[in-house]
BABA-645283 format. One record per residue (C-alpha): residue in three letters; x, y negated, z. Coordinates in pm, 1 decimal. Layout:
# residues N
<ALA <X Y Z>>
...
//
This chain:
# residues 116
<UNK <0.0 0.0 0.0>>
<UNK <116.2 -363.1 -55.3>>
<UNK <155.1 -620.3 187.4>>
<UNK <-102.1 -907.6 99.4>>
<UNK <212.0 -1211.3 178.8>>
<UNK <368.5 -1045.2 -124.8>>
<UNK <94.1 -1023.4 -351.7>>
<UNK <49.2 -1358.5 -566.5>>
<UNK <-302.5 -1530.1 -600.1>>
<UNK <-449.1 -1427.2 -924.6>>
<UNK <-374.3 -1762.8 -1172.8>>
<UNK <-663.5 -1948.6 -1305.9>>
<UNK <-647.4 -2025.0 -1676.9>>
<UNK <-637.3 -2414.3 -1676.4>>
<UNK <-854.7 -2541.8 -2005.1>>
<UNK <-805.0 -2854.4 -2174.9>>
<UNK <-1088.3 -3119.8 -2094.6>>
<UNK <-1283.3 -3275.7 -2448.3>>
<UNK <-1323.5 -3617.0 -2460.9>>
<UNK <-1669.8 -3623.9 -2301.5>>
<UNK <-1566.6 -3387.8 -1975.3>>
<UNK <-1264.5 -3661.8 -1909.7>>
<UNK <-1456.1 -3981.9 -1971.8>>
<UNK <-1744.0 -3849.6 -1738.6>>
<UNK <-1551.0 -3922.4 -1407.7>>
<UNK <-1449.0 -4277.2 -1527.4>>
<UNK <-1811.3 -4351.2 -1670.5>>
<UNK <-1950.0 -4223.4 -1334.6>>
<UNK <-1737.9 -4412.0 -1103.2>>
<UNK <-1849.4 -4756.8 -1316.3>>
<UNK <-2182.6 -4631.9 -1316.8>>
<UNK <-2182.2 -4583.4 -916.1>>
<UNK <-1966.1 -4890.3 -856.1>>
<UNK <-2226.9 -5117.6 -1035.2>>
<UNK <-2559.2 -4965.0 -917.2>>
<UNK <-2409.0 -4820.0 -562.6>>
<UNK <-2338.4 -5210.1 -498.8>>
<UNK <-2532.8 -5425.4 -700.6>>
<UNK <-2876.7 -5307.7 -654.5>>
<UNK <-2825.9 -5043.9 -345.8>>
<UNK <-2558.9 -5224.1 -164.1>>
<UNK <-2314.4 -4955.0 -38.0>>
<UNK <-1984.3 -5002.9 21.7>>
<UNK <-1712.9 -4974.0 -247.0>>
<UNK <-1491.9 -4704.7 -32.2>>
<UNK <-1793.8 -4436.2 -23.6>>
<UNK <-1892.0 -4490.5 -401.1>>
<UNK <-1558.4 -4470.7 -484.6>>
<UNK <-1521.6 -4107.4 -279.1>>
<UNK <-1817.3 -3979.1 -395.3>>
<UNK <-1649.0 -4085.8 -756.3>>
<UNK <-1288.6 -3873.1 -705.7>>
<UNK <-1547.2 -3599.3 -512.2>>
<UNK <-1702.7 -3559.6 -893.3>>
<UNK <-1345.8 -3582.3 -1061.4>>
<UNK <-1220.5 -3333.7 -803.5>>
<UNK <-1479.0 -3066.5 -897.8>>
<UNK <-1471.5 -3123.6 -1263.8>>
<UNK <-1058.5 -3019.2 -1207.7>>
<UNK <-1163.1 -2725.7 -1008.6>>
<UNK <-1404.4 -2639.3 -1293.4>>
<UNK <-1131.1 -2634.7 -1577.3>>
<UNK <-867.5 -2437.6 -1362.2>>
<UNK <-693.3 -2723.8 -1150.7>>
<UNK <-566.4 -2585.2 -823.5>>
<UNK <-636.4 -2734.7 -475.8>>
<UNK <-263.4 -2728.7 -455.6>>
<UNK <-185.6 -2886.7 -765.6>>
<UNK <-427.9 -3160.8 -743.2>>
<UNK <-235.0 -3227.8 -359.5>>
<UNK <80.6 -3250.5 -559.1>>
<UNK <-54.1 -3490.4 -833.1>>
<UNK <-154.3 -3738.5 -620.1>>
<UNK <143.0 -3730.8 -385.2>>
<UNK <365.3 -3772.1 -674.5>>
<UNK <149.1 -4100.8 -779.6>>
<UNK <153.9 -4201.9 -426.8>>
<UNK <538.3 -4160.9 -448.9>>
<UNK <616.0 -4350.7 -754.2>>
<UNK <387.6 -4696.8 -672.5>>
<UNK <534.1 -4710.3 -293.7>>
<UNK <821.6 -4918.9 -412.1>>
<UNK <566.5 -5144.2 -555.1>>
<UNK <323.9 -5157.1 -266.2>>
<UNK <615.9 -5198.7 -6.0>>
<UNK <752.0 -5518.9 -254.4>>
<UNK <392.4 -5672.8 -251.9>>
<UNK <321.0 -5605.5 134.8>>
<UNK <644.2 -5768.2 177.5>>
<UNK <610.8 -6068.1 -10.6>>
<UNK <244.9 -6136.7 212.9>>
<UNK <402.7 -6157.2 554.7>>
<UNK <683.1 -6350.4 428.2>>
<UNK <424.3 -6580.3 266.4>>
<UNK <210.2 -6543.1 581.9>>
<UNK <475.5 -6620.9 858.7>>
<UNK <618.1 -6909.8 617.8>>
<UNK <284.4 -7085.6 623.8>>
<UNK <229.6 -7050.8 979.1>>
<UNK <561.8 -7144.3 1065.8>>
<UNK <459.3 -7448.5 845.3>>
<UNK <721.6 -7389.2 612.6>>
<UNK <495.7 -7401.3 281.5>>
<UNK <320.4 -7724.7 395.7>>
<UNK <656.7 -7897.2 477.3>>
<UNK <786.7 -7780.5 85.0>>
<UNK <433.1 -7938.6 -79.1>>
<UNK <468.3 -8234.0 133.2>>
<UNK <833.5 -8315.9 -17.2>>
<UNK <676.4 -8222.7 -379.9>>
<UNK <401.4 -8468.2 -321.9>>
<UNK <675.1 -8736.1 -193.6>>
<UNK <905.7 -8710.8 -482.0>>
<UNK <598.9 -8736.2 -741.8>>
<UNK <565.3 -9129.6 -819.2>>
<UNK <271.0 -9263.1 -963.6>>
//
């Protein structure tokens, strides 16, 4: 008998989406965002799950694993944190310099030096 550790998972054949089965998610999640807050007024954040919920099973359905999907959006998460950090960066810099009241003081001087 084999030991079930040793045995691999039996592979899912992964099928290549037509045009309609990978527009749906997109065309859903601007269908949800504009009725979900225009006329229903939900929040953003649960339309927006209940968007990548659909996209999620629609992988699933063409042979995407769990796994796979995990390791698709860490590696997106990994290649826009150098981005992200930048950008947080630059808003407490900008943040602390205008409460320090080192942005007024610099428009102040550009006002002065303007002559009419």
């Amino acid at each position: 008998m084999t030991d079930p550790s040793t045995v691999a998972p039996p592979s899912r054949e992964r099928r290549t989406p037509g045009l309609f089965v990978a527009a749906l998610p997109v065309v859903l999640m601007l269908a949800l965002m504009v009725t979900g807050t225009l006329w229903l007024g939900l929040d953003a954040v649960v339309l927006l799950v209940a968007a990548c919920a659909v996209a999620g099973v629609i992988a699933l359905a063409l042979g995407v694993t769990w796994d796979e999907m995990l390791e698709g959006i860490r590696s997106k998460i990994d290649s826009a944190m150098p981005s992200l950090l930048i950008l947080i960066s630059i808003g407490i810099l900008i943040g602390t310099w205008t409460l320090s009241g080192t942005i007024p003081m610099i428009v102040d001087w550009g006002l002065r030096s303007i002559q009419p």
